[in-house]
Phi, psi and omega in degrees: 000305158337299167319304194287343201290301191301344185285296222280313151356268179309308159338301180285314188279358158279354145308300171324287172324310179306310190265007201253298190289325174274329164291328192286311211302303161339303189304287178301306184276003190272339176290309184296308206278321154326306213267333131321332187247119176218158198288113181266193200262173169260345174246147157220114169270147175291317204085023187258149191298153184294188186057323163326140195209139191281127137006272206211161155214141181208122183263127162230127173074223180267007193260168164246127149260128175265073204286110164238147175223199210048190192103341165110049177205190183275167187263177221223179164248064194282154209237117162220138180271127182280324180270357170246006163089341200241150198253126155282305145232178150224137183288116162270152197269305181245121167272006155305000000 
């Protein structure tokens, strides 16, 4: 008797463990899949002079380097964060 008690044991906490595991695993991705979407704006300026016309674009890391050029200024580099939306800097390419 003893053998079935310990069988019947392992049986329920190795349920237990299962459905313990499968509730976090649920948990986690429902939180990961949430917690991801954010209200970006429908506009984001650059802030760049009319006429200015992009280039080029390249995602490296977490950043878009953004080459524009024309606008009546030299041409420029902008270094933008996607997940916050906001432009960090810029680079001049030519100082004349």
């Amino acid at each position: 008797m003893d053998k079935l008690k310990f069988i019947k044991f392992i049986v329920f906490f190795m349920t237990f463990l299962f459905v313990l595991g499968a509730l976090t695993l649920l948990t986690v991705l429902y939180k990961k899949t949430t917690t991801n979407q954010k209200n970006f704006p429908s506009e984001i300026l650059l802030e760049e002079p009319r006429e200015s016309r992009i280039n080029n674009i390249l995602a490296h890391g977490d950043y878009i380097y953004i080459v524009v050029k024309d606008g009546g200024i030299s041409d420029r580099i902008i270094l933008f964060n996607p997940q916050s939306g906001q432009k960090v800097s810029t680079i001049k390419l030519n100082n004349f």
